[in-house]
C-alpha positions as CSV (number, residue, x, y, z in Angstrom):
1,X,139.6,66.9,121.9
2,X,140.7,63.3,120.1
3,X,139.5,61.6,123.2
4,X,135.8,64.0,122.3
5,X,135.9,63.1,118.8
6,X,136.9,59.3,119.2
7,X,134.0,59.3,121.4
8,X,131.7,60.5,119.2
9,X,132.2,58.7,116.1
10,X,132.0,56.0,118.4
11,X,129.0,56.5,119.4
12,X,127.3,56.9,115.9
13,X,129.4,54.1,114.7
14,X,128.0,52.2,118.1
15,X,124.4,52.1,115.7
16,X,125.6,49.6,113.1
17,X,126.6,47.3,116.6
18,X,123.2,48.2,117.8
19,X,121.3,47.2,114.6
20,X,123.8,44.1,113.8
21,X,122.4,42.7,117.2
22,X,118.7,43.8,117.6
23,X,117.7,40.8,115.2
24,X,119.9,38.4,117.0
25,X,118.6,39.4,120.5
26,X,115.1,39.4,119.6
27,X,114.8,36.1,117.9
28,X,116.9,34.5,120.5
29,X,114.9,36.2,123.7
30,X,111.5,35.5,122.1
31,X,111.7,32.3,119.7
32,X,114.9,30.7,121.9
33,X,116.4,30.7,118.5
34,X,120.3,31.2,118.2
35,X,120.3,32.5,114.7
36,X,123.7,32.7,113.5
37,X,122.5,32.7,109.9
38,X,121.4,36.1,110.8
39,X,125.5,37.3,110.3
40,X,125.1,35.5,106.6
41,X,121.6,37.9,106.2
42,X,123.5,40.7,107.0
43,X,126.4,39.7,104.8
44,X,124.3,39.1,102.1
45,X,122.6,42.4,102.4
46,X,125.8,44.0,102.1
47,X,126.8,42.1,99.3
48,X,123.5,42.9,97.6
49,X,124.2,46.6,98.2
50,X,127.6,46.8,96.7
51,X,125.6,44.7,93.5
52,X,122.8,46.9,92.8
53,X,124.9,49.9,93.7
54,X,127.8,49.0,91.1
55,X,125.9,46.9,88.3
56,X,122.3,48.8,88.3
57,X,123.5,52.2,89.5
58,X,121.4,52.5,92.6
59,X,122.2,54.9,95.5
60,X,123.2,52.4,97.9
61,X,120.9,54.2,101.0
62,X,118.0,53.2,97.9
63,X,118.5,49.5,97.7
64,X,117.0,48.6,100.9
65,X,113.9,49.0,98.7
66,X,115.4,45.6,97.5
67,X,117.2,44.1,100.2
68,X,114.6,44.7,103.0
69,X,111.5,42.4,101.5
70,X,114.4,40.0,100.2
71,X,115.9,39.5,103.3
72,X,112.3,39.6,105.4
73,X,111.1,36.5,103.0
74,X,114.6,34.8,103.8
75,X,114.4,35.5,107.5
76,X,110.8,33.8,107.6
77,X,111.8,30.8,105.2
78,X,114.3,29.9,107.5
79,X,112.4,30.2,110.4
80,X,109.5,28.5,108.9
81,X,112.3,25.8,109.0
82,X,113.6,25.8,112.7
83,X,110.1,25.3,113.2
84,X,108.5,22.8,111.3
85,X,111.7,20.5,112.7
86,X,111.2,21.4,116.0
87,X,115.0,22.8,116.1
88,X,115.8,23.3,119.9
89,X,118.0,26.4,121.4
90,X,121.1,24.8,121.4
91,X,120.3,22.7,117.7
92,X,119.5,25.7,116.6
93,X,123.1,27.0,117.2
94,X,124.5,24.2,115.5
95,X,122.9,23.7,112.9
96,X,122.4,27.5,112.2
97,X,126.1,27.9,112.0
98,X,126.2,24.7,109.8
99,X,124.3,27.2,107.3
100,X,126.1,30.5,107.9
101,X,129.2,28.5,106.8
102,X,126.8,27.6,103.5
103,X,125.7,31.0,103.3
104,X,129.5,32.3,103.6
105,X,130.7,29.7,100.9
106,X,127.8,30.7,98.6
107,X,128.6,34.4,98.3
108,X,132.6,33.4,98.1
109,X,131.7,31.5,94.8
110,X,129.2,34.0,93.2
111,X,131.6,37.1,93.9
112,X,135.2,35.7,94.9
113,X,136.8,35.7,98.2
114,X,138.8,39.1,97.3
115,X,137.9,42.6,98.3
116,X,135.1,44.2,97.1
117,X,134.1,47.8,97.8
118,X,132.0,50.3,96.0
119,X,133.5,53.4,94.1
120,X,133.9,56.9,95.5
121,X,131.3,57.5,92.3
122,X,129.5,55.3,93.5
123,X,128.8,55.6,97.2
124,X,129.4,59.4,98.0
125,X,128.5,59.1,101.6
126,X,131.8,57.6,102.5
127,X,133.9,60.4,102.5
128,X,131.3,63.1,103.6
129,X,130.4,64.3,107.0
130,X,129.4,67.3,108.8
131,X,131.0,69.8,110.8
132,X,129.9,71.3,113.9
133,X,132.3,73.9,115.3
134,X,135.8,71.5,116.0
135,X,133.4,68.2,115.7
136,X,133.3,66.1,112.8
137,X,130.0,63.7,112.0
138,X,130.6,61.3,109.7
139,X,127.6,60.6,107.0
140,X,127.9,57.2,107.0
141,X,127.7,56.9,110.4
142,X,125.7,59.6,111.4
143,X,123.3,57.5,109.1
144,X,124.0,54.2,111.1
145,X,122.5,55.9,114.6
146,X,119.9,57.6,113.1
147,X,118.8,54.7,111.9
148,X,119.3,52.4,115.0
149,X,117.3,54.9,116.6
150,X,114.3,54.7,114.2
151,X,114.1,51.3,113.8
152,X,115.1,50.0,116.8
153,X,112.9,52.9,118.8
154,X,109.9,51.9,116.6
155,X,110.3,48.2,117.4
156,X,110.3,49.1,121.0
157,X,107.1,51.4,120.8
158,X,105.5,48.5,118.4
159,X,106.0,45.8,120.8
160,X,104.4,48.1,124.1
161,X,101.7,49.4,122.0
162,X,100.2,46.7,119.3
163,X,98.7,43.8,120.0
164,X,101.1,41.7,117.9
165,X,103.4,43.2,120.6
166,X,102.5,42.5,123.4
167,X,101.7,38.8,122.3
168,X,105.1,38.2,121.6
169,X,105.9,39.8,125.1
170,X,103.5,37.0,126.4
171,X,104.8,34.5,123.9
172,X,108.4,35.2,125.6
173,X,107.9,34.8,128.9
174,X,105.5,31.7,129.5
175,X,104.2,30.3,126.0
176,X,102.0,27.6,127.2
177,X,100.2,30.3,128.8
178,X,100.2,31.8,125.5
179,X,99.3,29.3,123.4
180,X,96.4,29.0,125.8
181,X,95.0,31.9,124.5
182,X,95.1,31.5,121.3
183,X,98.5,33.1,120.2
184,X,99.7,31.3,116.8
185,X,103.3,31.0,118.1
186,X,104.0,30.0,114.0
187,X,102.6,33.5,112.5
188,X,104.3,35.5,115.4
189,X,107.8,33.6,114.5
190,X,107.5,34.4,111.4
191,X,106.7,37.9,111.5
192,X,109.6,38.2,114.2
193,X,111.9,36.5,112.3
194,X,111.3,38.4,108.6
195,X,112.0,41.7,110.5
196,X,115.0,40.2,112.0
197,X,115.9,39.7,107.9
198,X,114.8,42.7,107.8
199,X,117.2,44.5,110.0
200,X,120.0,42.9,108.6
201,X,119.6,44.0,105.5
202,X,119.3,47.6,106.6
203,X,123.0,46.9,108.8
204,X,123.9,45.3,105.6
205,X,123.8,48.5,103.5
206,X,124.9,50.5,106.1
207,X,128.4,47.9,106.4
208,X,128.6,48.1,102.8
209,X,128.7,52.0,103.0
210,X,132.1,52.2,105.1
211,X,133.8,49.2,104.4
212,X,135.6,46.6,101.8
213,X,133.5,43.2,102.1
214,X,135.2,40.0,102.0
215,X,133.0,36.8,102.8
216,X,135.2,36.2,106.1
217,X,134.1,39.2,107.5
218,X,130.4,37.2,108.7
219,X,133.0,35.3,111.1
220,X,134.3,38.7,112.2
221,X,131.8,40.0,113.8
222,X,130.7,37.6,116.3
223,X,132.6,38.9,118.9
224,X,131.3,42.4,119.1
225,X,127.6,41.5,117.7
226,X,127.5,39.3,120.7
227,X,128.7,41.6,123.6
228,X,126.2,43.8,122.5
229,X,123.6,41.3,122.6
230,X,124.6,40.1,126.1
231,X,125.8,43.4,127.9
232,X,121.9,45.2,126.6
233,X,120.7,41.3,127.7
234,X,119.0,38.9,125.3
235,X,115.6,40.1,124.1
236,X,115.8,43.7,125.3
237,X,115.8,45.9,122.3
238,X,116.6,49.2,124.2
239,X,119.5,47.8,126.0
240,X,120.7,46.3,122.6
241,X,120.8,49.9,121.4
242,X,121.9,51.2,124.5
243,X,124.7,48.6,124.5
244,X,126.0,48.9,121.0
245,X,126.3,52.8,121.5
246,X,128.5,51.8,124.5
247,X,130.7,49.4,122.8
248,X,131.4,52.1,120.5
249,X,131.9,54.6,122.2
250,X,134.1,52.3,124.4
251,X,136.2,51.0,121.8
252,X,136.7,53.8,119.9
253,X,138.0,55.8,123.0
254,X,140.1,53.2,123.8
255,X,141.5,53.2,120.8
256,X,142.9,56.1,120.6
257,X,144.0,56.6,124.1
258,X,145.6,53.0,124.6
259,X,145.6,51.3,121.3
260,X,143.7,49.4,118.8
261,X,145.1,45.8,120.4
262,X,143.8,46.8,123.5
263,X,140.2,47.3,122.4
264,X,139.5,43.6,122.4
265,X,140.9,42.8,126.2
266,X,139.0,46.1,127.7
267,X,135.6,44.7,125.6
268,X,135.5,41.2,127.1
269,X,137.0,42.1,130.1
270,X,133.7,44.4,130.4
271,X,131.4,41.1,129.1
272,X,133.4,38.8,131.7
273,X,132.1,41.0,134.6
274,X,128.5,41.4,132.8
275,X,128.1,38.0,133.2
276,X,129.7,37.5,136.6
277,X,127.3,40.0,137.8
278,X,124.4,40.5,135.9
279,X,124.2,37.6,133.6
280,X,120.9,38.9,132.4
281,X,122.5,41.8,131.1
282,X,122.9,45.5,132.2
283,X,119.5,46.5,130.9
284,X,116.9,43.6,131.0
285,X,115.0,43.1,133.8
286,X,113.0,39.9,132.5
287,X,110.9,39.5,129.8
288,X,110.9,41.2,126.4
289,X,111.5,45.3,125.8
């Protein structure tokens, strides 16, 4: 039943993952933008949660009403950027992480390098969960895959069904084509890239629920932000979800029945075969979903 459990919470826990990557898969599959600044946005947002939720006395689940148009106006500024100096893929990598270091530097100064968490007062949903039969659910991340599924879900049904959609579809897989017919590759970015800000703001809060921030934590996440991008395959926003369930689930389980040390080796050794393999990702199948 620990194995069932571990599983589980997993699983939920696998959303955060999902919703940490969506951003980053997007932006890079359609705009061939790697966007590391997009682990500072998600800092940030965390960082902004733990503010409004300690200093103003905000639920913390309430201050996306904050942190989502923030983040969505930071998203597009910087993207306005990449564009307007003609930043390539691999520049954009570069000089993207040249900024993230910025980023990471400017919230050490303005809040400390030490630990900072919210208050049991303060954030309730830490410590409560729900209880089916011998099953434990976690709020917080309980909260996390409900979410990955709404936003990321509603993404996925707004980029088959809209037009804005399906020109960023076209826009991803042959843009002169695109540009041909009067997409405004510029207006689409921008839009892509604000709910990419957008997103990490809401995986922000969602961090900022169940853990103690520290601004080194940005560099902590690469790993697992990208296996999830790479195993669901870059621009695929159902495999992203897909994926970060599965890493998860995986490392959860493995957690518990090896131990936490080997949770890293069984992760890339699964991304080291992805890419052997399928180096397009488990899920993608060209183009962007």
């Amino acid at each position: 039943m620990n194995t069932v459990q571990a599983a589980l919470t997993g699983v939920l826990g696998g959303g955060l993952y999902a919703l940490m990557a969506a951003g980053l898969s997007i932006t890079w599959g359609v705009l061939r933008i790697i966007n590391l600044i997009h682990f500072g946005l998600i800092l940030l947002g965390a960082y902004l949660t733990f503010q409004l939720t300690s200093s103003w006395g905000m639920d913390p689940i309430l201050t996306v009403v904050v942190t989502v148009p923030a983040l969505f106006a930071l998203g597009a500024a910087v993207q306005w950027g990449f564009d307007r100096l003609g930043i390539s893929e691999l520049n954009s990598l570069l000089l993207s992480f040249g900024l993230l270091i910025v980023i990471v530097q400017g919230i050490s100064n303005l809040w400390s390098a030490d630990y900072q968490q919210m208050t049991e007062a303060d954030n309730p949903y830490a410590t409560r969960s729900i209880e089916v039969g011998s099953l434990v659910f976690p709020v917080n991340t309980l909260l996390a895959f409900v979410l990955a599924l709404v936003l990321i879900g509603g993404a996925h049904v707004a980029l088959q069904r809209t037009f804005t959609g399906r020109a960023l579809r076209a826009f991803a897989q042959d843009r002169a084509i695109a540009a041909a017919f009067g997409i405004d590759h510029r207006r689409i970015g921008l839009l892509l890239a604000g709910a990419a800000g957008a997103t990490a703001a809401a995986a922000g809060m969602l961090f900022a629920l169940s853990n103690a921030l520290t601004p080194a934590t940005a560099f902590e996440w690469f790993g697992t932000v990208f296996a999830v991008v790479i195993l669901g395959g870059i621009g695929h926003l159902v495999g992203t979800l897909v994926a970060g369930l599965l890493v998860g689930a995986v490392g959860a389980v493995v957690t518990v029945v090896v131990s936490p040390a080997a949770e890293p080796f069984v992760l890339f050794s699964v991304i080291i075969l992805v890419l052997l393999l399928r180096p397009q990702g488990l899920f993608a199948h060209g183009g962007t979903r």
